[in-house]
C-alpha positions in Angstrom: 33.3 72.2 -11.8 29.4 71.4 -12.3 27.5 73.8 -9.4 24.3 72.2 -10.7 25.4 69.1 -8.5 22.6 68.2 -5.4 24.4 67.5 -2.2 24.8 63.8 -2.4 24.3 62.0 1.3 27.7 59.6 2.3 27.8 56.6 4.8 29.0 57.2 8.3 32.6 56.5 8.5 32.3 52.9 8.5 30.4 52.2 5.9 28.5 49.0 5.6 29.8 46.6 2.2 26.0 46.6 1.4 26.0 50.4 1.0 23.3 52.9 0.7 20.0 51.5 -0.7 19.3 48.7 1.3 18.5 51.3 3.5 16.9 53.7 1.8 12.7 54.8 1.6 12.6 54.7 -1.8 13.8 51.2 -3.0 12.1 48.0 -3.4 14.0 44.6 -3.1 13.7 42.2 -6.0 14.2 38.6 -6.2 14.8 36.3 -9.4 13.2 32.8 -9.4 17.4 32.0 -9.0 17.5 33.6 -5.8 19.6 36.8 -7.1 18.6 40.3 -4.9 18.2 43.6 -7.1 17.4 46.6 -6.1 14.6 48.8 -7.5 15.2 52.5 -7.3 11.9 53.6 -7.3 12.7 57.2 -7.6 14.6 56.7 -10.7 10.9 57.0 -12.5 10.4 60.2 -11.7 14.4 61.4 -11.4 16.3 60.9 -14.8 19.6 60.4 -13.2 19.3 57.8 -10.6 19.8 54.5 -12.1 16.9 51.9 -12.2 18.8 49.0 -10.9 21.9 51.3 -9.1 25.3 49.0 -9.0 25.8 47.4 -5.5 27.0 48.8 -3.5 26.2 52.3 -4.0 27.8 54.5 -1.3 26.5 58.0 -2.2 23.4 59.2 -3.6 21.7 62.3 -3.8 17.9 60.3 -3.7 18.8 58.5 -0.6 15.9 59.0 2.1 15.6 56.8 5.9 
């Protein structure tokens, strides 16, 4: 087992189908000139392992900040 693992934060026991960065400080929505929603991670520039555009949903994540 890794020990180098951050605690990751989980939904509440009912999670929501849009998950985790929706909610979350340090993300920016992005829309396509087709209407498609993205999600920007905006931590992922300074934090190698976080994903740029995380896949949806995303239900933990050691970044995730209210």
């Amino acid at each position: 087992m890794n020990d180098d693992r951050e605690p990751r934060v989980r939904l509440p026991q009912r999670p929501s189908p849009r998950g985790l960065c929706p909610e979350c400080a340090h993300v920016r929505r992005i829309e396509s000139a087709k209407g498609s929603v993205f999600w920007l991670c905006e931590l992922a520039e300074s934090e190698p392992r976080l994903p740029r555009y995380p896949a949806q949903p995303r239900m933990e994540c050691f970044g995730f900040r209210r």
